[in-house]
C-alpha positions in Angstrom: -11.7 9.3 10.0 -14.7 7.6 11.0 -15.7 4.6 8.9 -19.4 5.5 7.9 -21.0 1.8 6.5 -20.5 -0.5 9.8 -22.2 2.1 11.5 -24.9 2.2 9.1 -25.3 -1.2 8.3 -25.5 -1.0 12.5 -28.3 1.4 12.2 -30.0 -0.2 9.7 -30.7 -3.8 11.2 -31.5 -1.8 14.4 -34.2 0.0 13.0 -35.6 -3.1 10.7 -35.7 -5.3 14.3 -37.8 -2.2 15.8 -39.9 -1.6 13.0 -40.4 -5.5 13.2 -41.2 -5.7 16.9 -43.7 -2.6 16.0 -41.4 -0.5 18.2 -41.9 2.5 15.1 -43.3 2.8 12.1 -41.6 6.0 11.2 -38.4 6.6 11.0 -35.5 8.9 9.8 -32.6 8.2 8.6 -29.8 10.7 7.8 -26.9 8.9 5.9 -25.1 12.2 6.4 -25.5 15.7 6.0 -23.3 17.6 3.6 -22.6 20.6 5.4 -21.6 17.9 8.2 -18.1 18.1 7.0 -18.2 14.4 6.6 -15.3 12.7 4.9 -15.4 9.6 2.4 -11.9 7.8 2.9 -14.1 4.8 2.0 -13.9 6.0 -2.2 -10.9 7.8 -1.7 -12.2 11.3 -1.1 -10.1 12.8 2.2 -12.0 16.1 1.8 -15.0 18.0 3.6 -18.0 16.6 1.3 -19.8 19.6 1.5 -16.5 22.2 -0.1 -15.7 19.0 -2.3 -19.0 19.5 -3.4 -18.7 23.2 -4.6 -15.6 22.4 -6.2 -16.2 19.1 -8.0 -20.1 18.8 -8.5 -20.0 16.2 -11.7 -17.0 14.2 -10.8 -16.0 11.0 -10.7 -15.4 11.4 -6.5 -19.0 13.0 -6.3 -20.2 10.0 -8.5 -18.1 7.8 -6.6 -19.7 9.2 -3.1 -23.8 9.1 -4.6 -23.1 5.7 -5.2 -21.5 4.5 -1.6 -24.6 6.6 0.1 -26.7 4.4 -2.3 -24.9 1.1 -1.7 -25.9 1.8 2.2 -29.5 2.8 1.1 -30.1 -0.1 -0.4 -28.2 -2.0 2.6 -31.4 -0.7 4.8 -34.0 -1.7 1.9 -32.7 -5.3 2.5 -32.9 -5.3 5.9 -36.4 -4.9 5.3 -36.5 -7.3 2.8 -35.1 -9.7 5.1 -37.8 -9.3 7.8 -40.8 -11.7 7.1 -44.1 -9.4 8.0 -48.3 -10.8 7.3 -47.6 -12.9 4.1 -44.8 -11.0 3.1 -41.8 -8.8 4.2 -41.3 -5.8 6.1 -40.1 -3.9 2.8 -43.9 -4.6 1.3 -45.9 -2.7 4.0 -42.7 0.4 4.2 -42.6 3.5 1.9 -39.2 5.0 1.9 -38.7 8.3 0.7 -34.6 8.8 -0.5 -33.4 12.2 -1.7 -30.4 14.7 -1.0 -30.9 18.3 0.8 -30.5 19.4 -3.1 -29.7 18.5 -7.1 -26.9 20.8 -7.7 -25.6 20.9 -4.5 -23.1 23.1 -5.4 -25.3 25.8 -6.7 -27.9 25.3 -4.2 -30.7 24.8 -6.3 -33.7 22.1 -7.0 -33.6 21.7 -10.4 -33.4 18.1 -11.4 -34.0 17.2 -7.5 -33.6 13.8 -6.9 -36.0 11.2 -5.0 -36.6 7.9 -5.0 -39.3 5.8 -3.3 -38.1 2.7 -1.9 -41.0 -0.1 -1.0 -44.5 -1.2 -1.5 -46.7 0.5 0.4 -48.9 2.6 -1.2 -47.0 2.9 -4.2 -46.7 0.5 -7.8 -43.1 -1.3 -7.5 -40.9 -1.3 -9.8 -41.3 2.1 -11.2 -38.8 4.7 -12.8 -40.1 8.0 -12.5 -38.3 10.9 -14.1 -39.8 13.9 -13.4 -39.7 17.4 -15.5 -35.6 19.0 -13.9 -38.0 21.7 -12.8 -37.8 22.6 -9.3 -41.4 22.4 -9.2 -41.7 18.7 -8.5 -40.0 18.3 -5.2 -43.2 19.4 -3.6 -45.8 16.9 -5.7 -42.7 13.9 -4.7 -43.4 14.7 -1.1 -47.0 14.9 -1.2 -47.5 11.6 -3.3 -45.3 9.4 -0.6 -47.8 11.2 2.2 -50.4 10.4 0.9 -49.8 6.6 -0.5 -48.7 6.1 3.2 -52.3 7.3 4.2 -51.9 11.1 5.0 -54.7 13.1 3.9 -53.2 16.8 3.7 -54.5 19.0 0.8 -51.2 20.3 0.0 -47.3 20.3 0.8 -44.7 23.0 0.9 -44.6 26.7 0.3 -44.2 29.9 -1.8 -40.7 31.2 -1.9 -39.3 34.0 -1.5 -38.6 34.7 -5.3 -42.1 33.9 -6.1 -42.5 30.9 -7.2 -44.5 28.0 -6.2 -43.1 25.1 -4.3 -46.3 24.2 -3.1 -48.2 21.0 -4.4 -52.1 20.0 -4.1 -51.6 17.0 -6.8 -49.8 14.0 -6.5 -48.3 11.8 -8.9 -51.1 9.6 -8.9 -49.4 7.3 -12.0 -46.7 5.8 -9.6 -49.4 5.8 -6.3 -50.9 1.8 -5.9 
């Protein structure tokens, strides 16, 4: 199996240098998709993530999976860090937005979705935010890191097809700078 964190850590000083050089200022960054069938021989998982997944959502190997993804997300934060930028570092003037495609993979549902917001621009550091395990907020976590990077849309998302909302017109102006 592929080993997933040199090529990473690869990717990650990669895109700090451009973002540095002012070769982007967006970016994305999939770690890895969980219908990708990816493996994680690196924590001892020598399954297909995504059936692992259905059959082992609060585990110790799903635990032990969050927190390698993690490790490497924070692996990209300090190569951020690391690059000095006007006064400060690269990291200061960067918003990154984390999450996974859901929270309950398994069940394929939103409840409890997590995000986290990485960085200083345009939002107060050092901030835990929990939000409501509705699946409401997903929408208003987008929409805040728009708009603390600057974007000025009225709203983010859409109805779905049960009839509920999963659109937002209000951020969460209590973790915004």
């Amino acid at each position: 199996c592929e080993q997933k964190e040199p090529k990473s850590e690869l990717m990650s000083q990669i895109l700090a240098h451009a973002m540095a050089c002012d070769l982007t200022r967006v970016f994305s960054f999939e770690f890895s998709g969980t219908q990708s069938q990816a493996f994680y021989p690196e924590v001892g998982i020598d399954e297909d993530h995504h059936e692992y997944n259905h059959q082992n959502q609060r585990s110790q190997g799903m635990a032990d999976i969050t927190r390698f993804i993690m490790k490497n997300f924070a692996y990209l934060a300090t190569q951020l860090q690391s690059m000095p930028e006007a006064g400060g570092n690269l990291l200061d003037r960067t918003l990154i937005l984390g999450t996974s495609e859901l929270a309950v993979a398994g069940a394929h549902n939103y409840t409890d979705h997590p995000y986290i917001n990485v960085g200083g621009c345009g939002m107060r550091g050092a901030v835990h935010h929990r939000l409501d395990r509705s699946n409401r907020d997903s929408p208003r976590c987008l929409l805040t890191a728009v708009r603390a990077v600057g974007v000025d849309v009225p709203s983010i998302g859409q109805e779905n097809s049960s009839g509920g909302s999963r659109v937002a017109a209000e951020p969460f102006t209590e973790i915004m700078a």
